[in-house]
VOGUKOL-465581 format. One record per residue (C-alpha): residue in three letters; x, y, z. Coordinates in steps of 0.02 Angstrom, whole numbers. Example, Ala and Ser with C-alpha at 12.3 -4.5 7.8 and 13.67 -1.06 7.14 Angstrom:
<sites>
['Ala'; [615; -225; 390]];
['Ser'; [684; -53; 357]];
</sites>
This chain:
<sites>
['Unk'; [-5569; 678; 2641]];
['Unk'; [-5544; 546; 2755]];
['Unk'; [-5705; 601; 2864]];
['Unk'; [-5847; 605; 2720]];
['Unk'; [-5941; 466; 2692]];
['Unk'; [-6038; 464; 2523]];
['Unk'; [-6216; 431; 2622]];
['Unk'; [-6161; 588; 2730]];
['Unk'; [-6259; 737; 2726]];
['Unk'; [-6126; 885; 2695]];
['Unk'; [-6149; 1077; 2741]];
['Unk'; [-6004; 1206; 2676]];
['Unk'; [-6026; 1360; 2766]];
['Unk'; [-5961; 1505; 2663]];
['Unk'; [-5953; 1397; 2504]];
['Unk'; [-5894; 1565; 2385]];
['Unk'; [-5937; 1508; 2216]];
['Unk'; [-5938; 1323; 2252]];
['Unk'; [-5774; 1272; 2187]];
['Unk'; [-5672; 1183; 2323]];
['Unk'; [-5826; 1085; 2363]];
['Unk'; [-5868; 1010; 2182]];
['Unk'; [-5687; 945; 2200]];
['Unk'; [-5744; 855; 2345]];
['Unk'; [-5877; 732; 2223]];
['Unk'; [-5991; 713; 2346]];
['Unk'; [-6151; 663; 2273]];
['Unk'; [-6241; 791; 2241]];
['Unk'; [-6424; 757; 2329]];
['Unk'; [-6333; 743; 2491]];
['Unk'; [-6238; 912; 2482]];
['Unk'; [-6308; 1088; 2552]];
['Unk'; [-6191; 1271; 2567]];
['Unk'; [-6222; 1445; 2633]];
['Unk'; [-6155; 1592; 2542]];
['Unk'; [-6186; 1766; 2608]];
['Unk'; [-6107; 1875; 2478]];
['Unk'; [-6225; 1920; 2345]];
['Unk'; [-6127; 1891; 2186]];
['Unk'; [-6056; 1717; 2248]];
['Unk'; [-6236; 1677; 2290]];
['Unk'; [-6317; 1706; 2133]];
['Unk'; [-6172; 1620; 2064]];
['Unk'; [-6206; 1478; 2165]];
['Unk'; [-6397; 1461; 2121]];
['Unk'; [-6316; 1462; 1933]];
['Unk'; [-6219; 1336; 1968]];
['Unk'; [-6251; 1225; 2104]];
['Unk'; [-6432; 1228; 2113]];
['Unk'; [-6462; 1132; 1940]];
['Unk'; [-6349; 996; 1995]];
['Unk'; [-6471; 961; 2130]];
['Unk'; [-6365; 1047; 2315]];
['Unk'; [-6464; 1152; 2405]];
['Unk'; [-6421; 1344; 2437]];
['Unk'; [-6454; 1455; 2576]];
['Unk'; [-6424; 1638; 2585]];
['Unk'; [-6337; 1648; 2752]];
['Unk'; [-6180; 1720; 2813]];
['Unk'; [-6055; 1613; 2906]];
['Unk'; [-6110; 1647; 3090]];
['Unk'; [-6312; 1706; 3082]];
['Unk'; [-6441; 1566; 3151]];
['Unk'; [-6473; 1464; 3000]];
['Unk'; [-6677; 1456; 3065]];
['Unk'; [-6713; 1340; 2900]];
['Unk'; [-6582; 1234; 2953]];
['Unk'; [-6670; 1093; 3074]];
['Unk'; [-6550; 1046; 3226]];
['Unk'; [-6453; 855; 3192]];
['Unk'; [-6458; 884; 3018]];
['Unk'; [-6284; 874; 2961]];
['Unk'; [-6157; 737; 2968]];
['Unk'; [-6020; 844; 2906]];
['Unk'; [-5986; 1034; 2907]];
['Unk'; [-5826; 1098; 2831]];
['Unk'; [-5786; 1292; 2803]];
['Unk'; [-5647; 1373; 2727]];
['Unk'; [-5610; 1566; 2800]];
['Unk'; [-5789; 1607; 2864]];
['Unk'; [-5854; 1660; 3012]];
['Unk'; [-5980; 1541; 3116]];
['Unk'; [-6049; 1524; 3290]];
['Unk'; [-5999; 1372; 3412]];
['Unk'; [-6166; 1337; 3478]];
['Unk'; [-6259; 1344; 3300]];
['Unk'; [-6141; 1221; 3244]];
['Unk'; [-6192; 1099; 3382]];
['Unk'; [-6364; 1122; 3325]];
['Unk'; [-6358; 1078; 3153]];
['Unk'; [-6224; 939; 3176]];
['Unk'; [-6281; 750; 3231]];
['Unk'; [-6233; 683; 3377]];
['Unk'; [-6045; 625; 3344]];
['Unk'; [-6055; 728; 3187]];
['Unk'; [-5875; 816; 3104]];
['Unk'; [-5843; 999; 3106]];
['Unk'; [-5700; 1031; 2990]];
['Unk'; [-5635; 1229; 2997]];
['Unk'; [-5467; 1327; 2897]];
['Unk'; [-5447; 1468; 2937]];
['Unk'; [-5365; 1644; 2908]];
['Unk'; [-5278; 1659; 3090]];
['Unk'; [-5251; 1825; 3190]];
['Unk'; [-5083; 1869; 3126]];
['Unk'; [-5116; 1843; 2934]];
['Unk'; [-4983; 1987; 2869]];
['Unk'; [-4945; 2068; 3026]];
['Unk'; [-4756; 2076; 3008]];
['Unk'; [-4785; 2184; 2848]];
['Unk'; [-4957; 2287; 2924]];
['Unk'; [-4829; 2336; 3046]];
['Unk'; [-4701; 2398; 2957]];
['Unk'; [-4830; 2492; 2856]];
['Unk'; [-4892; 2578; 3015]];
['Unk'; [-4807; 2567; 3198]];
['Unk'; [-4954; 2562; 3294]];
['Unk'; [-5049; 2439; 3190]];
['Unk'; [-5171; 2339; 3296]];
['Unk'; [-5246; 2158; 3243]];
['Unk'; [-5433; 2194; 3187]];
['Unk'; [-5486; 1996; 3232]];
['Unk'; [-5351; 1971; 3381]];
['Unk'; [-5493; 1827; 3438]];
['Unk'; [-5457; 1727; 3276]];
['Unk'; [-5309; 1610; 3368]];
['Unk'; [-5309; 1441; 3369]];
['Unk'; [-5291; 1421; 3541]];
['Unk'; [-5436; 1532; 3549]];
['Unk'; [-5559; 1434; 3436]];
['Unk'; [-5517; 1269; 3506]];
['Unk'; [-5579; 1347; 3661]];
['Unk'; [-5732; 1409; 3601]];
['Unk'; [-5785; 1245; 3509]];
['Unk'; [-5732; 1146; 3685]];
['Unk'; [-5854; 1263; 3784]];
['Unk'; [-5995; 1199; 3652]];
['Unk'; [-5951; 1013; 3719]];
['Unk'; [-5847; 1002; 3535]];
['Unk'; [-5691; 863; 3553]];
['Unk'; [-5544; 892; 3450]];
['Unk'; [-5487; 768; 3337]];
['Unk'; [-5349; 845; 3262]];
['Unk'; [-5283; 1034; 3248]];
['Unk'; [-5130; 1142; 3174]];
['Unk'; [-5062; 1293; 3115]];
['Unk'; [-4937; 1358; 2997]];
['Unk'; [-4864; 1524; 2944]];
['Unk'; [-4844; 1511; 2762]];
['Unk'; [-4729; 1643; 2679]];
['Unk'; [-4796; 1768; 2554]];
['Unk'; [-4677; 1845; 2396]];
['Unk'; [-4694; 2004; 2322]];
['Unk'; [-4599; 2031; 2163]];
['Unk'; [-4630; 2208; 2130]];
['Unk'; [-4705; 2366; 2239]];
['Unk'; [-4854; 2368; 2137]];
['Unk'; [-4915; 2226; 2173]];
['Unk'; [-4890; 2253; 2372]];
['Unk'; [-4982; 2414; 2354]];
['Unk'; [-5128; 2341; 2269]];
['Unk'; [-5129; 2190; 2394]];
['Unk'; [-5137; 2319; 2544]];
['Unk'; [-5270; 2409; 2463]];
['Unk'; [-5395; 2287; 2431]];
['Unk'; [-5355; 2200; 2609]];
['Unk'; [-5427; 2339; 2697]];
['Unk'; [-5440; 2242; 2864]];
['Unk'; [-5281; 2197; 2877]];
['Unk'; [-5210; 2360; 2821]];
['Unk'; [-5316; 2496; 2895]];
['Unk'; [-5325; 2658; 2811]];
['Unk'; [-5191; 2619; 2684]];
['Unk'; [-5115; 2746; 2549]];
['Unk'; [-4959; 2731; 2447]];
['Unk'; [-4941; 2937; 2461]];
['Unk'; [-4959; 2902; 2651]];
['Unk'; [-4812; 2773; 2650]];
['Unk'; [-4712; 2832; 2513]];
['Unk'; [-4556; 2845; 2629]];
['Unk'; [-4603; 2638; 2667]];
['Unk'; [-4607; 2599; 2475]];
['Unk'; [-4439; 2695; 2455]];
['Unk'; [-4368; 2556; 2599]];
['Unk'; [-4448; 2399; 2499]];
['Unk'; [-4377; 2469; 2333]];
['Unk'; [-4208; 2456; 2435]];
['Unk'; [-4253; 2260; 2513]];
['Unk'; [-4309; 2214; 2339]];
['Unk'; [-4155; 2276; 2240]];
['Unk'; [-4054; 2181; 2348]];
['Unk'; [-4152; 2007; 2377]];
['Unk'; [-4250; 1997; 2237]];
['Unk'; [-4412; 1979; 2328]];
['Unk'; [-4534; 2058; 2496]];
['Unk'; [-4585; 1951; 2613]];
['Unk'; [-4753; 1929; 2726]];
['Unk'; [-4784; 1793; 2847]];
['Unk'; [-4968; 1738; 2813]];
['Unk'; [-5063; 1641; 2956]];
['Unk'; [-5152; 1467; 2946]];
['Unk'; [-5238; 1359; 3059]];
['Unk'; [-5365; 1216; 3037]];
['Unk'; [-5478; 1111; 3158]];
['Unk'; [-5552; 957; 3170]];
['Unk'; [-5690; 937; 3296]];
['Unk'; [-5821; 811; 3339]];
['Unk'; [-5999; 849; 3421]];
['Unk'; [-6005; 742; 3579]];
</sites>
């Protein structure tokens, strides 16, 4: 990572279980995450604690209050939610925001054909939308982009459990309910091999002015 420094002090909002950021090597006295979902977190004071980083139990976008403002060189996060202005807080003057994440339209094309009147749970999460927000905090972007990455399904049952568990993307979802929708896939499948979904990236780079 072409930002990171190894004397930077590094915050990774929404760390899960910690494993994209041990890839990163950063030592370890000068690394810090929040993790909000119980299991991960106990996972994390397993795991990451003994190698000397420093765990909080936050999610993504609450007021980190034992977080003291200019305290981070870095802050990366990978698909969770945060808040603009807390960001500025925590982040030194001239200090890196770096953000992916899951974008508004993440499966849409296939929500929709699931249910006609399917409406986006998180129609706010747009790039154009969070470049916005971070600009209104004084942020300045470096660099940003988006992509729409396609997603293959090789068999229905694999699409039906991927609906299921994705509950926000697919509200209210029931094979029994759609049954006449699986009959149509069966059909696409038998003749392409495969069942599309278009999934929806974006990622930011911003700087605190």
């Amino acid at each position: 990572m072409k930002h990171l420094n190894k004397e930077d002090k590094l915050l990774d909002i929404g760390t899960g279980g910690g494993e994209f950021l041990l890839k990163l090597n950063h030592p370890y006295s000068n690394t810090y995450v929040t993790e909000g979902y119980k299991p991960n977190y106990e996972l994390c004071l397993k795991k990451l604690v003994p190698l000397g980083i420093k765990v909080y139990n936050y999610v993504g976008d609450e007021h980190f209050d034992k977080i003291n403002d200019n305290e981070f060189d870095i802050v990366i996060n990978r698909h969770e939610s945060y808040n603009e202005s807390e960001l500025r807080r925590i982040l030194k003057p001239n200090g890196i925001y770096i953000t992916q994440q899951v974008g508004a339209y993440n499966n849409k094309d296939l929500a929709t054909f699931f249910d006609d009147s399917h409406i986006d749970n998180f129609p706010e999460l747009t790039l154009n939308n969070s470049i916005e927000r971070l600009q209104k905090e004084n942020f300045e972007i470096i660099y940003s982009d988006e992509y729409y990455p396609i997603l293959k399904f090789y068999d229905l049952g694999a699409i039906a459990y991927f609906c299921k568990i994705i509950e926000w993307e697919f509200n209210n979802f029931n094979v029994l309910k759609y049954i006449d929708k699986f009959l149509l896939l069966q059909d696409e499948l038998n003749k392409n091999g495969y069942i599309k979904s278009t999934e929806h990236r974006f990622i930011i780079v911003a700087k605190k002015k």
